[in-house]
C-alpha positions as CSV (number, residue, x, y, z in Angstrom):
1,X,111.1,71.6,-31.1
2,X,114.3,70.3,-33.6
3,X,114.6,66.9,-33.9
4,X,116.4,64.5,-31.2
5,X,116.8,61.5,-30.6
6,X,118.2,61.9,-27.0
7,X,114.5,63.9,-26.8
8,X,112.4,60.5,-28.5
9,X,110.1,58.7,-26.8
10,X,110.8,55.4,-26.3
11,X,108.3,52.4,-26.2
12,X,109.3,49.7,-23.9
13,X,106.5,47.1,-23.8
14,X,103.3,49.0,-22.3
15,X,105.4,51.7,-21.2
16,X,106.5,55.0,-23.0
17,X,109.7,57.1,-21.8
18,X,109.3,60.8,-22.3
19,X,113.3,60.6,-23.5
20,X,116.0,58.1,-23.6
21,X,117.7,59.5,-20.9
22,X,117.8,57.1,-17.9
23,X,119.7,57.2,-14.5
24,X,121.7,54.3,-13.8
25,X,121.5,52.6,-10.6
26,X,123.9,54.3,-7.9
27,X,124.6,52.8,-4.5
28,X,123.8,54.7,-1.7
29,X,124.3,52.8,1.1
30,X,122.0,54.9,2.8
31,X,119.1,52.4,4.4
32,X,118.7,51.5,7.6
33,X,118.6,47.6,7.7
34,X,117.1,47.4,4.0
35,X,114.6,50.0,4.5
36,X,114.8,53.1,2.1
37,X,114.9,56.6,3.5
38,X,114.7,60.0,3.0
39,X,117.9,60.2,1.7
40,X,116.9,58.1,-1.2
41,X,113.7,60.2,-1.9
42,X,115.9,63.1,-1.9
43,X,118.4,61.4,-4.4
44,X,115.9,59.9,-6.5
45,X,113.6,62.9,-6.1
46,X,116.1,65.5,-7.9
47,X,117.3,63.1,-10.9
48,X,113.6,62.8,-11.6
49,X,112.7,66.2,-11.3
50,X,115.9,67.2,-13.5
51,X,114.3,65.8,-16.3
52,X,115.0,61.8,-16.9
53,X,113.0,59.8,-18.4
54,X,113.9,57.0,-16.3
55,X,115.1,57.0,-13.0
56,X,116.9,53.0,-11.7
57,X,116.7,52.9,-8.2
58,X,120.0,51.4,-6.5
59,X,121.2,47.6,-6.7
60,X,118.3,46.2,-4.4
61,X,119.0,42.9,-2.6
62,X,116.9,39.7,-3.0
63,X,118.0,38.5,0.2
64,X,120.0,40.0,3.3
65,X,122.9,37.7,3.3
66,X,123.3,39.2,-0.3
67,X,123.9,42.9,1.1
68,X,127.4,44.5,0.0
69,X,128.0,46.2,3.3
70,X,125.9,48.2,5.7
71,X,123.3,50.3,4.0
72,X,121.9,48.5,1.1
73,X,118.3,49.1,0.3
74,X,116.5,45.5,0.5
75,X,113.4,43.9,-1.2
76,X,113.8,40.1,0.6
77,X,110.6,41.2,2.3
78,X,106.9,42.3,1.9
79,X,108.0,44.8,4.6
80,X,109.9,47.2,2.8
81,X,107.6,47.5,-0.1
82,X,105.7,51.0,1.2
83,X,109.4,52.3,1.2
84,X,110.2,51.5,-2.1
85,X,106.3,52.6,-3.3
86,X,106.6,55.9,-1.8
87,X,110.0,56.4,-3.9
88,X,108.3,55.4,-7.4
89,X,105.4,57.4,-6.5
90,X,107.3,60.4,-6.3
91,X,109.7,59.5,-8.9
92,X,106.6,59.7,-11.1
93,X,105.0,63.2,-9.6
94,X,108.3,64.3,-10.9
95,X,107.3,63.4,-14.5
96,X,109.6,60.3,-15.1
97,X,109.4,56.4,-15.3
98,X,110.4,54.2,-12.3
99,X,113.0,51.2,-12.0
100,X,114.6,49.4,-9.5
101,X,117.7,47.0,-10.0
102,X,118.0,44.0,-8.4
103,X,121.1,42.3,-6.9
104,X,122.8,39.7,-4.9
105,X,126.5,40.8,-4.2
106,X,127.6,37.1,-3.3
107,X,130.9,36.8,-2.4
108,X,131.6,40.4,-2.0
109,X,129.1,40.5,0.6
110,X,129.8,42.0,3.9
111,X,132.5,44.4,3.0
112,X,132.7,48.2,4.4
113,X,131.5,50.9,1.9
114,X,133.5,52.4,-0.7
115,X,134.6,55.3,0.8
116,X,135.8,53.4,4.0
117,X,138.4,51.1,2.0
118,X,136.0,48.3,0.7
119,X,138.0,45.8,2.6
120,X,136.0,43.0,4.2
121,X,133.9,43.6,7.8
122,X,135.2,42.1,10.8
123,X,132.9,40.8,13.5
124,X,133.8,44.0,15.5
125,X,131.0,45.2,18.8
126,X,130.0,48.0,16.5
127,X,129.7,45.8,13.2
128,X,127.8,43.5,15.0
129,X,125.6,46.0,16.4
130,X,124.9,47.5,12.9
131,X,124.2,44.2,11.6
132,X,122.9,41.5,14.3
133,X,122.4,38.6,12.2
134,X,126.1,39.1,11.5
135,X,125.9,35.3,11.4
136,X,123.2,35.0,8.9
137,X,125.0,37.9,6.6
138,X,127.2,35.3,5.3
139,X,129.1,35.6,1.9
140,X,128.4,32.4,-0.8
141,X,129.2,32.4,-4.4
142,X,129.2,29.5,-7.2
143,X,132.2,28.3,-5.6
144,X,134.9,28.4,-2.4
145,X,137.2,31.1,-4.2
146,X,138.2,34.2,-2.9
147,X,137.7,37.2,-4.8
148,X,141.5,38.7,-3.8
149,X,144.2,37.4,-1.1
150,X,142.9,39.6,1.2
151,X,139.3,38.7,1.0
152,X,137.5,35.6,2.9
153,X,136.8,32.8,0.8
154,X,133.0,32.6,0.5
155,X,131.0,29.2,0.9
156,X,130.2,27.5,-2.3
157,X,126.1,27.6,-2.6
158,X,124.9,23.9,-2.3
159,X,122.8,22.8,-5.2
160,X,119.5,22.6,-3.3
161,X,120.1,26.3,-2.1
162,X,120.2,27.3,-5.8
163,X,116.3,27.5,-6.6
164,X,115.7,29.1,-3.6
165,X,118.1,31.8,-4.6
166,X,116.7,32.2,-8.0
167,X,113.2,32.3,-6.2
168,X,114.4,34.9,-4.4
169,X,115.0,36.9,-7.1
170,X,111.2,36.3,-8.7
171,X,109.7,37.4,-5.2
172,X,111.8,40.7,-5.4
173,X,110.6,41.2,-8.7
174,X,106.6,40.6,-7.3
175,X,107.2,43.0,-4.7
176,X,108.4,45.9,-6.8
177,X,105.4,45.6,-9.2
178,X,103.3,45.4,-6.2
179,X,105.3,48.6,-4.9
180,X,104.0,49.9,-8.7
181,X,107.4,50.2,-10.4
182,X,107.6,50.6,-14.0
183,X,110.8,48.7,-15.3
184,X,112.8,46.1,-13.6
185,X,116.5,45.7,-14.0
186,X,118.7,42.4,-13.0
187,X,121.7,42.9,-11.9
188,X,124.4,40.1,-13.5
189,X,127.4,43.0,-13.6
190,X,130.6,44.3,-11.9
191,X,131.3,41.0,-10.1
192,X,128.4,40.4,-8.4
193,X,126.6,37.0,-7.7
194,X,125.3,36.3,-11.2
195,X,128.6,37.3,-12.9
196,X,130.3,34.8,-10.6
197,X,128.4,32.0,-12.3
198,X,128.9,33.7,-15.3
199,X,132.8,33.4,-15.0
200,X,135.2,31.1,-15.2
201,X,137.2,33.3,-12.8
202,X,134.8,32.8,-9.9
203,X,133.0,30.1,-10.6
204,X,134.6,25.9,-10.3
205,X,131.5,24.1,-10.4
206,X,131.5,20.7,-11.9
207,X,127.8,20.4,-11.7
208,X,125.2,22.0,-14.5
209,X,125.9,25.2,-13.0
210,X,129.6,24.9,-13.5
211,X,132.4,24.2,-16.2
212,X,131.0,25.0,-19.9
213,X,129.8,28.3,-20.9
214,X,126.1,27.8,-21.2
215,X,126.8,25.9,-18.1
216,X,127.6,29.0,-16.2
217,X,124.8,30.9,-18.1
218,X,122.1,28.6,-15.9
219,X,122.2,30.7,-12.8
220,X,121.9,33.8,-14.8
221,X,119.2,32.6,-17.3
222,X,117.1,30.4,-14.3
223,X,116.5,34.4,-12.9
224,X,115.4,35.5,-15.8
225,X,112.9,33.4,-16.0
226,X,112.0,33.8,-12.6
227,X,111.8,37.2,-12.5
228,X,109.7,37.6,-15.6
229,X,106.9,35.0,-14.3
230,X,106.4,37.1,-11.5
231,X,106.9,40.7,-13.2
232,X,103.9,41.9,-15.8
233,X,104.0,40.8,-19.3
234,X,103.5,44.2,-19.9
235,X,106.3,46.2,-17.6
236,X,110.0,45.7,-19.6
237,X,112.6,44.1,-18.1
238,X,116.7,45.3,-18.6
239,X,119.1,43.1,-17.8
240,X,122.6,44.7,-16.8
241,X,125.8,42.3,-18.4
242,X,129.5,43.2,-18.0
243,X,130.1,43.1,-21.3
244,X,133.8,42.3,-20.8
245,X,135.6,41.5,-17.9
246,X,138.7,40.4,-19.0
247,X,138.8,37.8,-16.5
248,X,137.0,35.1,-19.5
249,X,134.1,36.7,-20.3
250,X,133.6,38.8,-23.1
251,X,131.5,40.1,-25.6
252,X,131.1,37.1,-27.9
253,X,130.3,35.4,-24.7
254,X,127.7,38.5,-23.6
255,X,126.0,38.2,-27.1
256,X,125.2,34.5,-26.9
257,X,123.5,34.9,-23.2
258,X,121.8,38.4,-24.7
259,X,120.5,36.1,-27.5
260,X,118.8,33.6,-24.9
261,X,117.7,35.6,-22.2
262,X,116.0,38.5,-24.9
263,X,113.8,34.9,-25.5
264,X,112.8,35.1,-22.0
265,X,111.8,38.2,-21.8
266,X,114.8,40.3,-21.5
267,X,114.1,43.9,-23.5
268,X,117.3,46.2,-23.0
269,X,120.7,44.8,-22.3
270,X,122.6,47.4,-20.3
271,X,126.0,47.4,-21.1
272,X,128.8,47.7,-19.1
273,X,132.3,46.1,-18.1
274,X,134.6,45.4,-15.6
275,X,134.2,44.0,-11.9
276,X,135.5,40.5,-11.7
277,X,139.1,41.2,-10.4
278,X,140.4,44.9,-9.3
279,X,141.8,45.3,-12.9
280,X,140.4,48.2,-14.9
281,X,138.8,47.2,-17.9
282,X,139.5,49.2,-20.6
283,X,140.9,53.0,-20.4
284,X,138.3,55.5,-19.1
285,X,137.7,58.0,-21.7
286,X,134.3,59.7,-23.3
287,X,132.0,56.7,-24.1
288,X,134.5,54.2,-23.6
289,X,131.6,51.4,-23.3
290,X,129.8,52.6,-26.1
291,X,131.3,49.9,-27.9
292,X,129.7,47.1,-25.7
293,X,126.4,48.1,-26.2
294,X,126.8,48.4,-30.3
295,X,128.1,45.0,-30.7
296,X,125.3,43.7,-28.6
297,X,122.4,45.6,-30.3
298,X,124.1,44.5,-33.5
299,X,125.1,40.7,-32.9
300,X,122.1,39.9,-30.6
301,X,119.4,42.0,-32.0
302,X,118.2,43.6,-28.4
303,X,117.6,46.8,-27.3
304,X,120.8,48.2,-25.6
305,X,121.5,50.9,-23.2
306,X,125.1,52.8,-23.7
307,X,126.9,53.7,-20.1
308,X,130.2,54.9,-19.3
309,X,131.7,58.5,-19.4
310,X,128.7,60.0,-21.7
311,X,129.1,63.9,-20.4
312,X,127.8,65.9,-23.1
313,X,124.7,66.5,-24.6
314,X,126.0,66.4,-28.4
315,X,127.6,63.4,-27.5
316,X,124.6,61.8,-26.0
317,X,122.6,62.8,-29.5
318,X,125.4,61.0,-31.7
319,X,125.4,57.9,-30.0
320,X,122.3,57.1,-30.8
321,X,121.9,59.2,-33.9
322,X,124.5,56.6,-35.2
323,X,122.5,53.6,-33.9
324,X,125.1,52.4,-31.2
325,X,122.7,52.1,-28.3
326,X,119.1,52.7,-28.0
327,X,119.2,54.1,-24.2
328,X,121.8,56.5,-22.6
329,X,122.1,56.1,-18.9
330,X,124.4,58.8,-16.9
331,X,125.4,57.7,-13.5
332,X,128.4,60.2,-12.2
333,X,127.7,63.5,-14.5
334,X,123.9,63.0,-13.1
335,X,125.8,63.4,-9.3
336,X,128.0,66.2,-10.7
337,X,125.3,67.8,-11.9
338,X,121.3,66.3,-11.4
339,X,119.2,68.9,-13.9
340,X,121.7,67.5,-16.8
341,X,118.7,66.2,-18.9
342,X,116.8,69.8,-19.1
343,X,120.6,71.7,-19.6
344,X,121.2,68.8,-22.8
345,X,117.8,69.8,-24.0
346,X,118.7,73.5,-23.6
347,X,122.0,73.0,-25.7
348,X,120.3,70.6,-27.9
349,X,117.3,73.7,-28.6
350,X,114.7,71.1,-28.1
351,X,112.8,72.6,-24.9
352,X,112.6,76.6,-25.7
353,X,109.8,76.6,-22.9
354,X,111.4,74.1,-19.8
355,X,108.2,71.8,-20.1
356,X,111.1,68.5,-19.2
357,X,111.0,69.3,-15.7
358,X,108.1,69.8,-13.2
359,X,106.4,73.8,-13.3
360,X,108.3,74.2,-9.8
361,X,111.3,75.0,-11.8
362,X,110.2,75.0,-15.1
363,X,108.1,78.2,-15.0
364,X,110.5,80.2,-13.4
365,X,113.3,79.0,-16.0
366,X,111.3,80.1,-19.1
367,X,110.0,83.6,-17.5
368,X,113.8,84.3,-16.9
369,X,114.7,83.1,-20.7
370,X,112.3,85.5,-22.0
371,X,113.0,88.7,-19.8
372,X,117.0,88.3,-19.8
373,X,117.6,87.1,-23.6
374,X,121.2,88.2,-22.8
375,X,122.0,85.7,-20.3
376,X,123.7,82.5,-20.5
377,X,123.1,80.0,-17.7
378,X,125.9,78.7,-15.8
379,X,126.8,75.5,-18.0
380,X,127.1,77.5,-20.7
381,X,130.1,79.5,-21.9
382,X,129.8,83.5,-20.8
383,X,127.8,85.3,-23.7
């Protein structure tokens, strides 16, 4: 095998990824009232078997009335652990490491899904059929502030509600070690519940979760902490940041709470942006976050993971041949196309014999690579 760094192992406290190729958490919006399904099998089932090293299992909600719309997977209760066991289990017969992110969508709760519009749910027969504790699926952020005009204001969490929140987030994080995940990943991005505390955009508080900056890093850094007493000393834990959000936080901002929470146990800081208003952050081109995640493994002296845009396999191998991120995680190109990590090792010349991926595929791969040397696979250019 050439060298690669894309093709390293990578030692994350007690646990060692065969690659540093990891997929990023993808909404699916495919349980049925928090429980996984076979739909997520499936999905997980073909990223692992495609070669990762890591497979993130969708945004995961720490309590129901933190649900984005109809469909999230949930972890609020002991109940759905066998679902999400039987998902690492055969993320790992598949030959990869396990994660799960968890999430609390706050005041973008109760919206429709993506592809129907994203505008807010009404209490409609069918809505309330699909969710009967419409009244308990309530949206609550930092503060009384609508995300947009066209979005409900959500209610401003009291401060007693606060630890039990937090809390919630711990017990999510006990239930998928007890479900045997390998890696935990918190969720504080893309406008979510702990970026709203994070921002000054979302978040009015005049308490000490409110008004200065390390202020609005309390929320954020009190689930740290929570999570990692009730997640293994020796299981890593990532922690996902929107780097910048152009809405007053940034990445000077994201280095100082990357400094903190890598003291409480933090390991990888994944990197993205964007997500507090509609506004694009940044103009999508190849790698455009990369940026994020160099600053950050530079300024704050954490592991980082580099996301956004990252296609190609050469690409993939210079980011972190230059020491810009230690982790690439592929989220879209892995949907376009799910067996990209054993197609980058071909291109890359570092798996002659197709041992990445499980001997379903693998064996059949090589015996065709040694009896037709004259042809090219499909993501290659014609010989």
């Amino acid at each position: 095998m050439t060298d690669s760094k894309l093709f390293s192992q990578a030692k994350l406290r007690g646990l060692t990824l065969k690659n540093r190729i990891v997929v990023a958490p993808m909404h699916q919006y495919s349980a049925e009232r928090g429980f996984a399904t076979d739909w997520h099998l499936m999905n997980a089932g073909r990223f692992a078997a495609g070669g990762a090293g890591l497979v993130i299992l969708e945004s995961t909600k720490v309590e129901r009335r933190g649900c984005g719309t109809h469909g999230d997977l949930g972890l609020w209760d002991d109940a759905f652990i066998p679902g999400v066991r039987r998902l690492g289990d055969f993320i790992r017969r598949c030959g990869a490491a396990s994660g799960i992110q968890l999430g609390h969508s706050g005041r973008r709760s109760r919206t429709h899904r993506p592809w129907e519009g994203g505008k807010p749910l009404l209490p409609t027969p069918e809505n309330r059929r699909l969710a009967p504790d419409w009244n308990e699926w309530e949206p609550v952020g930092p503060s009384a502030f609508a995300a947009s005009d066209d979005e409900p204001a959500p209610r401003a969490l009291s401060r007693d509600e606060i630890p039990r929140v937090v809390e919630a987030f711990g017990q999510a994080a006990r239930r998928a070690n007890e479900a045997g995940l390998d890696v935990v990943e918190i969720h504080g991005a893309h406008g979510f519940l702990i970026h709203q505390f994070l921002s000054p955009h979302a978040n009015r508080r005049n308490d000490e979760y409110g008004g200065s900056e390390l202020n609005r890093m309390r929320f954020a850094i009190e689930v740290v902490e929570s999570v990692r007493a009730h997640w293994p000393e020796e299981k890593p834990l990532f922690m996902r940041l929107s780097v910048q959000d152009d809405a007053g936080w940034g990445p000077d901002q994201s280095v100082a709470l990357a400094r903190i929470v890598k003291q409480k146990g933090v390991d990888v800081i994944d990197c993205s942006g964007g997500g507090m208003t509609a506004k694009a952050v940044g103009v999508p081109a190849y790698g455009y976050q990369v940026p994020y995640a160099e600053r950050l493994k530079r300024d704050a002296d954490i592991m980082t993971m580099a996301v956004g845009l990252i296609v190609h396999a050469e690409q993939a191998e210079r980011i972190l041949a230059e020491g810009r991120a230690d982790l690439i995680a592929l989220a879209r190109e892995l949907l376009y196309n799910p067996n990209w990590p054993l197609d980058a090792a071909q291109k890359l010349g570092v798996d002659p014999n197709f041992a990445l991926v499980p001997p379903q595929g693998g064996w059949w791969l090589e015996r065709r690579a040694k009896t037709a040397k004259d042809v090219s696979p499909s993501t290659f250019a014609p010989a």
